[in-house]
Biopython code that builds the backbone (N, CA, C, O; Angstrom):
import numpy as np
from Bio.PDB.StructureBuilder import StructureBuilder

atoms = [
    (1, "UNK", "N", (80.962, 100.167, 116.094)),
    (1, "UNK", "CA", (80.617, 98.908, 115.461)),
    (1, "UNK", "C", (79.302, 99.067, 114.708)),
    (1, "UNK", "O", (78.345, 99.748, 115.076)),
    (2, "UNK", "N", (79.403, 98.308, 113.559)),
    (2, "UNK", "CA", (78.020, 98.760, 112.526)),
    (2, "UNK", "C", (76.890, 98.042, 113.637)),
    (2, "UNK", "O", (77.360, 97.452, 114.609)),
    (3, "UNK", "N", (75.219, 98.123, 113.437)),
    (3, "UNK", "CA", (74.424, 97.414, 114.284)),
    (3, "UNK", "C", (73.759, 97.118, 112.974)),
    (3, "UNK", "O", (73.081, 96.151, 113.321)),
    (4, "UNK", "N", (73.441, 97.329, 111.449)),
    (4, "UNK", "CA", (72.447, 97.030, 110.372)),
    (4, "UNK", "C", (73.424, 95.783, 109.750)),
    (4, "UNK", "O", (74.552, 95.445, 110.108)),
    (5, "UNK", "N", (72.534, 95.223, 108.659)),
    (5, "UNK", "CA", (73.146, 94.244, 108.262)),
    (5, "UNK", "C", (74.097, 94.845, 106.615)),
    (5, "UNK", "O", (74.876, 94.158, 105.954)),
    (6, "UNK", "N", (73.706, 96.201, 106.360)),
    (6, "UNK", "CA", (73.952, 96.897, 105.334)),
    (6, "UNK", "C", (75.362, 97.320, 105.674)),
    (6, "UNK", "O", (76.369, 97.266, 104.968)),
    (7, "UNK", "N", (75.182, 97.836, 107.144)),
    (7, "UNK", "CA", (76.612, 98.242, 107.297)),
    (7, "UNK", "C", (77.767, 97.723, 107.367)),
    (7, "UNK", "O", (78.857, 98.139, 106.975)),
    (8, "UNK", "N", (77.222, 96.027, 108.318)),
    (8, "UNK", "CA", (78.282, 95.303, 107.937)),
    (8, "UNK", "C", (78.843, 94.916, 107.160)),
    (8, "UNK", "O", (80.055, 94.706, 107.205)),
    (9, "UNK", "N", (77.943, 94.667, 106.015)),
    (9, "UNK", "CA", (78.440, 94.207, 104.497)),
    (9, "UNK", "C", (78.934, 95.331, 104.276)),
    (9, "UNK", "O", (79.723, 94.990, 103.395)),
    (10, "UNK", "N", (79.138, 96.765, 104.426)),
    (10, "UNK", "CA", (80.107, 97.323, 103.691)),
    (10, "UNK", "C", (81.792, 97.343, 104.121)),
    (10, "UNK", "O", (82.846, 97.518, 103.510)),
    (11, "UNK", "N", (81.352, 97.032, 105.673)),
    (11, "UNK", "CA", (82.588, 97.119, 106.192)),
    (11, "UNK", "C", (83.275, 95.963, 105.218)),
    (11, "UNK", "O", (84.100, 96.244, 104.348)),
    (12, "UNK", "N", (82.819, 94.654, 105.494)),
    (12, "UNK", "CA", (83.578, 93.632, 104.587)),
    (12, "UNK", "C", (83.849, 93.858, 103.065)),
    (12, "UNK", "O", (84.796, 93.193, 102.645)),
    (13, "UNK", "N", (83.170, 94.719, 102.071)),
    (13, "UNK", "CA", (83.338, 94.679, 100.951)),
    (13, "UNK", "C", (84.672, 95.750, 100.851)),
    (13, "UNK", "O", (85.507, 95.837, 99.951)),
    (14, "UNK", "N", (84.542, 96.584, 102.209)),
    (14, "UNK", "CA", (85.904, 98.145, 102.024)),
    (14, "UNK", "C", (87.090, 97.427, 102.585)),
    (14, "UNK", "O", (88.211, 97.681, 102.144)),
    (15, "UNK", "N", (86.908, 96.551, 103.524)),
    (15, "UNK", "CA", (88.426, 95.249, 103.833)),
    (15, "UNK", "C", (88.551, 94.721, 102.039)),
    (15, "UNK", "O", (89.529, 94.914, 101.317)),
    (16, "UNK", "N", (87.557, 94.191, 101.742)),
    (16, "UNK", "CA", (88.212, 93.220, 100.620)),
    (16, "UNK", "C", (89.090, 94.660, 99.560)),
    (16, "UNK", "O", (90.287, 94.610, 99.277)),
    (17, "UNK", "N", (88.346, 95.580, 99.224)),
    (17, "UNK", "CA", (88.705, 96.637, 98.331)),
    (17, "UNK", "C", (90.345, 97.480, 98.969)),
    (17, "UNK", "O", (91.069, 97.942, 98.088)),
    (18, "UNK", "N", (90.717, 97.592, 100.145)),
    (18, "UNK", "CA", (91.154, 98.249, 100.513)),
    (18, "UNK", "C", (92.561, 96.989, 100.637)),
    (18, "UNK", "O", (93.667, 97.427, 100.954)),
    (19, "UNK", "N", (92.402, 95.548, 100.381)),
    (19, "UNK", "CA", (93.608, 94.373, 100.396)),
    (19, "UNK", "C", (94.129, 94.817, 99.111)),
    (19, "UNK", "O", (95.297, 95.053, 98.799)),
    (20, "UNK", "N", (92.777, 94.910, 98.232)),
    (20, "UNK", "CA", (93.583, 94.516, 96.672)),
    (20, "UNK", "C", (94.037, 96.188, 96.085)),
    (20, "UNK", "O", (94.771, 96.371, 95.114)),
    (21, "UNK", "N", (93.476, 97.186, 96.835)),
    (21, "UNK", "CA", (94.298, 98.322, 96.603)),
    (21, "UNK", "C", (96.008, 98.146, 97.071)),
    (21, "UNK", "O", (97.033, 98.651, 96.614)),
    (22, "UNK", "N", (95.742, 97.132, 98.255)),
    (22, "UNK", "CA", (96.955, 97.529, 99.050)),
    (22, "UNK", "C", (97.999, 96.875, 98.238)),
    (22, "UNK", "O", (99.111, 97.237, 97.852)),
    (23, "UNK", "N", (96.998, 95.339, 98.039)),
    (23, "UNK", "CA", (98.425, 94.792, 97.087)),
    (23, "UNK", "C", (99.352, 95.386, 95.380)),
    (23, "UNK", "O", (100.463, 95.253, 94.867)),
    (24, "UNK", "N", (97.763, 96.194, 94.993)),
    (24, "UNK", "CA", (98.038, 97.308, 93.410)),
    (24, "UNK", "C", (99.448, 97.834, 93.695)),
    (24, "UNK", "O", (100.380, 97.634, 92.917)),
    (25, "UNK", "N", (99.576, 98.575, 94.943)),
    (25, "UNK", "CA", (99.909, 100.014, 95.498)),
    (25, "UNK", "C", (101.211, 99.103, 95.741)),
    (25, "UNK", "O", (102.275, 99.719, 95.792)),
    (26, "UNK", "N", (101.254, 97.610, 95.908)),
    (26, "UNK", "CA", (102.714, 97.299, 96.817)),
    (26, "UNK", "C", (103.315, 96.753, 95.770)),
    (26, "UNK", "O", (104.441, 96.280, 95.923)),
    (27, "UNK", "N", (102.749, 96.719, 94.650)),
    (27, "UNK", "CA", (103.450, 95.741, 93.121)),
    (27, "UNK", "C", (103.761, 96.877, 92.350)),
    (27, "UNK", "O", (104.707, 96.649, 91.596)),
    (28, "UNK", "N", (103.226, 98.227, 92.248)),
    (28, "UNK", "CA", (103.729, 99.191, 91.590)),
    (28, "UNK", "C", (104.998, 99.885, 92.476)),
    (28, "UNK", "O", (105.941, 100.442, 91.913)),
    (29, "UNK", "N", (104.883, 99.772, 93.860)),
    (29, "UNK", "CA", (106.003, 100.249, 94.312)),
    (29, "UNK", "C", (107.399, 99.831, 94.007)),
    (29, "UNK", "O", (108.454, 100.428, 93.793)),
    (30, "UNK", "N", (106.886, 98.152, 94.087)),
    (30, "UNK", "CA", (107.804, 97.039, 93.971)),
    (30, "UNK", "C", (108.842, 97.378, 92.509)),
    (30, "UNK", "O", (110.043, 97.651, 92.491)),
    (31, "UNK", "N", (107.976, 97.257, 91.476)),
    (31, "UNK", "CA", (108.904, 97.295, 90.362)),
    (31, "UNK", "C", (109.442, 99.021, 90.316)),
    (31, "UNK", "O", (110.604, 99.219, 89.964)),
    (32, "UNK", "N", (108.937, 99.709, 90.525)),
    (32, "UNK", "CA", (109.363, 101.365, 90.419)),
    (32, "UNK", "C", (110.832, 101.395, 91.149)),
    (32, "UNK", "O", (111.829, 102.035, 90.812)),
    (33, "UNK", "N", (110.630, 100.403, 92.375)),
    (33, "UNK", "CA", (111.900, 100.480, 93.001)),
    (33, "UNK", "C", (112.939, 99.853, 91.930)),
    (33, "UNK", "O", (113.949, 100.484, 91.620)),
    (34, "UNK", "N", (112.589, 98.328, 91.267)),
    (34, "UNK", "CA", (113.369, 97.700, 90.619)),
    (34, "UNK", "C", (113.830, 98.413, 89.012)),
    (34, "UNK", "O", (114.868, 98.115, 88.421)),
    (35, "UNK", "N", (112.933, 99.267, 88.574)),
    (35, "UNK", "CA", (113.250, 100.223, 87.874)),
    (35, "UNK", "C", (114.226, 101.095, 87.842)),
    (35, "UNK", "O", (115.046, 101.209, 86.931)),
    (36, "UNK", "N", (114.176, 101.647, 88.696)),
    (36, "UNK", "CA", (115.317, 102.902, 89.391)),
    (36, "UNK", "C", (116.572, 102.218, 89.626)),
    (36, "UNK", "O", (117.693, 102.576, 89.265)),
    (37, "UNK", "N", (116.219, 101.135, 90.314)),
    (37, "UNK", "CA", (117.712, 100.108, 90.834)),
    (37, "UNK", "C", (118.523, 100.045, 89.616)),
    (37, "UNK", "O", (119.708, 100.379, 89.576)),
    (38, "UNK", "N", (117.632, 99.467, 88.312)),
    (38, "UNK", "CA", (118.005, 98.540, 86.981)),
    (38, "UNK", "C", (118.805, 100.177, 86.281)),
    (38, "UNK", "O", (119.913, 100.256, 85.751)),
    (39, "UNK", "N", (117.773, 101.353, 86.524)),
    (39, "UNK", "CA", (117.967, 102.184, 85.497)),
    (39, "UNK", "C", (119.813, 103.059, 86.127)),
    (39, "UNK", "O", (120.862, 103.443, 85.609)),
    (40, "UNK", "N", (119.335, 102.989, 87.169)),
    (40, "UNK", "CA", (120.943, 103.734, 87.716)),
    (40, "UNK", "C", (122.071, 102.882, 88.022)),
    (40, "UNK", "O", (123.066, 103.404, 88.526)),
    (41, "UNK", "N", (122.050, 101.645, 87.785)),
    (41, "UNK", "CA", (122.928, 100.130, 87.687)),
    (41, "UNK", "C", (123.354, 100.171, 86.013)),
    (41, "UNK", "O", (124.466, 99.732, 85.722)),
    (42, "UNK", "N", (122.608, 100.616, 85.091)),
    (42, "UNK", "CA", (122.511, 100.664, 83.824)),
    (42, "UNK", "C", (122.254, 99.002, 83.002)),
    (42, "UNK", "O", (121.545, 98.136, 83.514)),
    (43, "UNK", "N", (122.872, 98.851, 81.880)),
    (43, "UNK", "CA", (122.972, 97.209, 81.635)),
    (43, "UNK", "C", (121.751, 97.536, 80.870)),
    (43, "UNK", "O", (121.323, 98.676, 80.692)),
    (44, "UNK", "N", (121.050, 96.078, 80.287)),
    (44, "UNK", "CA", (120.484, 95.570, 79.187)),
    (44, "UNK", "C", (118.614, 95.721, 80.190)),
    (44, "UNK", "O", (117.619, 96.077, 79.558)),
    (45, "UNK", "N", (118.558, 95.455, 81.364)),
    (45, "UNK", "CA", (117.579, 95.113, 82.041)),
    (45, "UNK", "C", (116.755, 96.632, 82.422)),
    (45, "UNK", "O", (115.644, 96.759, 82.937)),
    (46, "UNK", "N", (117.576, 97.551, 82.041)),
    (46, "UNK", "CA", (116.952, 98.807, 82.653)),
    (46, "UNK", "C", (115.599, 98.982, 82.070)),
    (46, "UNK", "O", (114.604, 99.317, 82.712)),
    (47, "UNK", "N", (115.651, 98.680, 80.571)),
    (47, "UNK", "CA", (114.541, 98.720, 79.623)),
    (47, "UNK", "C", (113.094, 97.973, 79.931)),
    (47, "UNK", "O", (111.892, 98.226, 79.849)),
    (48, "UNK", "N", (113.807, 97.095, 80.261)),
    (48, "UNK", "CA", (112.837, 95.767, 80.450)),
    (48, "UNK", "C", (111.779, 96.610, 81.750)),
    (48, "UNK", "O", (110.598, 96.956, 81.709)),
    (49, "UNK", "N", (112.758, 96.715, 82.768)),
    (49, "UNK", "CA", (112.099, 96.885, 84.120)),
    (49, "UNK", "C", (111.529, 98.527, 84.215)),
    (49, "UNK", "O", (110.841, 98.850, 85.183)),
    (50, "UNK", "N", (111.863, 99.512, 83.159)),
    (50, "UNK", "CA", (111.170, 100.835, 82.987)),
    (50, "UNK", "C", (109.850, 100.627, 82.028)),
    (50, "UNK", "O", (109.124, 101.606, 81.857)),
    (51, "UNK", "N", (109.420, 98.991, 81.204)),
    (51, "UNK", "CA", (108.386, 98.874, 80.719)),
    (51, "UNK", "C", (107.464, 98.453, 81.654)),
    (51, "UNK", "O", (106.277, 98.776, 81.676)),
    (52, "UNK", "N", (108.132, 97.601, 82.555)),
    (52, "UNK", "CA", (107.431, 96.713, 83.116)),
    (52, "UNK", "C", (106.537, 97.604, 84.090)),
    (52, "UNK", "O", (105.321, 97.424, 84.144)),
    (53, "UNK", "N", (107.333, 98.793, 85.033)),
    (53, "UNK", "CA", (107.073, 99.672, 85.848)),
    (53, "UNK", "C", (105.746, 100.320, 85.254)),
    (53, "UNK", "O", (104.653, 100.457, 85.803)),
    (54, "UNK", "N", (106.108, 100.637, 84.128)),
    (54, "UNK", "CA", (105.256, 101.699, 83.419)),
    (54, "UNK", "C", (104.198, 100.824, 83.180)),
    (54, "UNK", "O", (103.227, 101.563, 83.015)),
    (55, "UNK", "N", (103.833, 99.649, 83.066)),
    (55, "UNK", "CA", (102.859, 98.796, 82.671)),
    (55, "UNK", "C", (102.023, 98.586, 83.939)),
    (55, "UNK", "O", (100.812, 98.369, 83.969)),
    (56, "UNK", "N", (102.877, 98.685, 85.000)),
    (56, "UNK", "CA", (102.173, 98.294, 86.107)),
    (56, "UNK", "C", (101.235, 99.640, 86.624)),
    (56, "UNK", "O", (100.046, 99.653, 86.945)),
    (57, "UNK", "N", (102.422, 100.987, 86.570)),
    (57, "UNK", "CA", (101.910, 102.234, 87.182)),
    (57, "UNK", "C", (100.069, 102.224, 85.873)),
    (57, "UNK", "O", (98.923, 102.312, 86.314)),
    (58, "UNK", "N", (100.270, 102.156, 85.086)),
    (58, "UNK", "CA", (98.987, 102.123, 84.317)),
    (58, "UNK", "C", (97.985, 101.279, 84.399)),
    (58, "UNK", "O", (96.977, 101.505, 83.730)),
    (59, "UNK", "N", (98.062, 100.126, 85.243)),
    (59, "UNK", "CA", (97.204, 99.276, 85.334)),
    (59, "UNK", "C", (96.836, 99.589, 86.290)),
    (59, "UNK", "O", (95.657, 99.266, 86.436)),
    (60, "UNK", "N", (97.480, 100.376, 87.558)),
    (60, "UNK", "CA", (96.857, 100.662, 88.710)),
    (60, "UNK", "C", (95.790, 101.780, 88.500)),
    (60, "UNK", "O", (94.626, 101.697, 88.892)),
    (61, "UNK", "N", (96.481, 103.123, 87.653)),
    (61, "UNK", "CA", (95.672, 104.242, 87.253)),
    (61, "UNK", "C", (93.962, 103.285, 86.485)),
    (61, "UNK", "O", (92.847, 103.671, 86.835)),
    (62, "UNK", "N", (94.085, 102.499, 85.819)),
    (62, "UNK", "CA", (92.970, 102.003, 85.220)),
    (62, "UNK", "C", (91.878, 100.986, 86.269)),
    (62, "UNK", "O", (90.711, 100.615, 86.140)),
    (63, "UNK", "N", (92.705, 100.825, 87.102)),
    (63, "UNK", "CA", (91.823, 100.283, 88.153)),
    (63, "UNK", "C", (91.026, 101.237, 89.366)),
    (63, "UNK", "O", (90.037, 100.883, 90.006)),
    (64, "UNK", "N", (91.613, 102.288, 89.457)),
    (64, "UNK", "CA", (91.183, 103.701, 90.008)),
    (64, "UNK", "C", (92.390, 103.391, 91.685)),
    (64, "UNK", "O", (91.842, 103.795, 92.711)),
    (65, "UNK", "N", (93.337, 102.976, 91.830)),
    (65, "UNK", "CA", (94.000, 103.046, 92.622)),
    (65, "UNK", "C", (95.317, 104.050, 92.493)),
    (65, "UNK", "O", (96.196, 104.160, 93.347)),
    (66, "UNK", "N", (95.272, 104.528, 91.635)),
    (66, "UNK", "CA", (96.147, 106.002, 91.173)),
    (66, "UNK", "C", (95.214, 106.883, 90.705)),
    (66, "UNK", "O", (94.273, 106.530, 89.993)),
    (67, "UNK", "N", (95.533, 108.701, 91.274)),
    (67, "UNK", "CA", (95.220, 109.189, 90.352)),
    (67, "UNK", "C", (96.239, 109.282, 88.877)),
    (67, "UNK", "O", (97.388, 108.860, 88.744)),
    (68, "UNK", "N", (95.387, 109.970, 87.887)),
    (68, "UNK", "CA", (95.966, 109.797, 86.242)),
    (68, "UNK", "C", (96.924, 110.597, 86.614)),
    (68, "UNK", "O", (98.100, 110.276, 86.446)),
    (69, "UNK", "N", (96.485, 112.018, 87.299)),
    (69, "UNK", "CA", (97.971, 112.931, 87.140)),
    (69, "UNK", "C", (98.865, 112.434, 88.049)),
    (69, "UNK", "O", (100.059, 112.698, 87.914)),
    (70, "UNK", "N", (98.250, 111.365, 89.474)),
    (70, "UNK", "CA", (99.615, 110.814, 89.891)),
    (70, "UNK", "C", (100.520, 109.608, 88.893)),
    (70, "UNK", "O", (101.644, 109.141, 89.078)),
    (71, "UNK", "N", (99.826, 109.429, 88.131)),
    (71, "UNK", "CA", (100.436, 107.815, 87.520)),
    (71, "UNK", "C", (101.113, 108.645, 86.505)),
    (71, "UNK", "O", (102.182, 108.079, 86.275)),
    (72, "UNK", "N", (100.982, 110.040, 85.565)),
    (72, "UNK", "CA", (101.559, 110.139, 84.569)),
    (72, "UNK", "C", (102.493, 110.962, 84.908)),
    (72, "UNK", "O", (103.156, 111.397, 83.967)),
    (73, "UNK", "N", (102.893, 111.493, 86.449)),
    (73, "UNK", "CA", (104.044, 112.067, 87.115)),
    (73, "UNK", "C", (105.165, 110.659, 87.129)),
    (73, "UNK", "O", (106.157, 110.451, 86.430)),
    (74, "UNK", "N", (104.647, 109.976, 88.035)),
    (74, "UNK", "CA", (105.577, 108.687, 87.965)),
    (74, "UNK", "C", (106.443, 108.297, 87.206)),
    (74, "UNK", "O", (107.629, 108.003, 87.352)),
    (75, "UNK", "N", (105.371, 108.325, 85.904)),
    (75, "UNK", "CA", (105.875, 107.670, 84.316)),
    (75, "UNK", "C", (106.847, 108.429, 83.938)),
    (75, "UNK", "O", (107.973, 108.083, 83.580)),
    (76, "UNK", "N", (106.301, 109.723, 84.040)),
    (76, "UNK", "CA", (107.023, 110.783, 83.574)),
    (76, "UNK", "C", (108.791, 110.883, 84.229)),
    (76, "UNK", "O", (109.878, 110.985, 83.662)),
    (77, "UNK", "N", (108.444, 110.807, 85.429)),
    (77, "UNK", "CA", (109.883, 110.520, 86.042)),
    (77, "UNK", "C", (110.964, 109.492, 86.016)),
    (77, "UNK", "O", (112.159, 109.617, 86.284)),
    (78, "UNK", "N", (110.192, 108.308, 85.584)),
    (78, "UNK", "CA", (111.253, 107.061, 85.104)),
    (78, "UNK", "C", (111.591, 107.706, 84.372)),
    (78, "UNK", "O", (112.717, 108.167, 84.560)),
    (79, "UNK", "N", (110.884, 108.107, 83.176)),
    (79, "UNK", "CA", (111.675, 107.921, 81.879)),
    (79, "UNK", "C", (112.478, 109.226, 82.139)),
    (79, "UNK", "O", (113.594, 109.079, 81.642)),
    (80, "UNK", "N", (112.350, 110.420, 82.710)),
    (80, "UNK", "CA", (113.312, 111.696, 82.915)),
    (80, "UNK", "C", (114.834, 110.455, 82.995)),
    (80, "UNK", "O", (115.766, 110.372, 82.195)),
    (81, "UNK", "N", (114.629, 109.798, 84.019)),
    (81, "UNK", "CA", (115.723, 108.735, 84.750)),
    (81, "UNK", "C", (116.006, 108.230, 83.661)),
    (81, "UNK", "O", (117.219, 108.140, 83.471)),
    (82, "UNK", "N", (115.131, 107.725, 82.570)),
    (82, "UNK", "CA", (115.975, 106.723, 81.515)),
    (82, "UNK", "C", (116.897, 107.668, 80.540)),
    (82, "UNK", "O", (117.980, 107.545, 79.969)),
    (83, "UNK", "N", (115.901, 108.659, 80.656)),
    (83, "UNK", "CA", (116.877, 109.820, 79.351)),
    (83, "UNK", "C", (117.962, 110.191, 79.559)),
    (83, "UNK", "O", (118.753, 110.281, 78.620)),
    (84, "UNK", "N", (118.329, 110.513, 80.833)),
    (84, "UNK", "CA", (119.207, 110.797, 81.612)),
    (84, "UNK", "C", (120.517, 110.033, 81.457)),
    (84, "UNK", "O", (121.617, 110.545, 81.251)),
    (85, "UNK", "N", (120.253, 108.786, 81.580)),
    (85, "UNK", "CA", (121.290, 107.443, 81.766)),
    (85, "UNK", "C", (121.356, 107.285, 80.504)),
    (85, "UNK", "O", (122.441, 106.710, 80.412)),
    (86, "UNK", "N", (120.940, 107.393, 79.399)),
    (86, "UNK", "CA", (121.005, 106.967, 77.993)),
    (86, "UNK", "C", (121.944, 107.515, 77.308)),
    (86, "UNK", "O", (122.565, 106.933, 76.419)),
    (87, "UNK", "N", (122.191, 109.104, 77.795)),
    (87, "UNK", "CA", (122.799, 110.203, 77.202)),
    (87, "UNK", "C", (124.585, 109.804, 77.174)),
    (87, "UNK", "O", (125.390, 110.605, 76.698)),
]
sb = StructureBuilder()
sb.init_structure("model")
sb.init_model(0)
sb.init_chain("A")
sb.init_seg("    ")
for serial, (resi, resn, name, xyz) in enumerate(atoms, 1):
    if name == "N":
        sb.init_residue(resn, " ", resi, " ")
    sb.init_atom(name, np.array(xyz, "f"), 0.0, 1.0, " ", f" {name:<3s}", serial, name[0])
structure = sb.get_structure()
């Protein structure tokens, strides 16, 4: 348990940092899943939800909750998935 008043405040500022990572991390999962679903279902929505994914995986990288080479593997792999299904 912290005993300074420095320490405690960090503990609370690494809870608050470590919610809104968690929620980054659970909204990029979220659509990546709905991506993949949309893209191997095929239809009109695949597009939509491989932008949307990709919009999200980049907003996380810009917030520092991805690394770049993890976020541009990701990206990289939808779209392998979209090229794929397009053909």
């Amino acid at each position: 348990m912290a005993n300074t008043k420095s320490a405690k405040k960090r503990i609370l500022i690494t809870g608050k940092k470590t919610m809104r990572n968690k929620m980054i991390k659970s909204r990029t999962k979220t659509a990546v899943k709905k991506a993949v679903a949309a893209i191997e279902g095929g239809g009109p929505q695949a597009q939509a939800a491989f932008i949307n994914a990709a919009s999200l995986i980049d907003k996380a990288k810009t917030k520092g909750v991805l690394h770049k080479n993890t976020a541009a593997r990701r990206k990289s792999r939808l779209a392998k998935m979209m090229n794929k299904t397009a053909q």
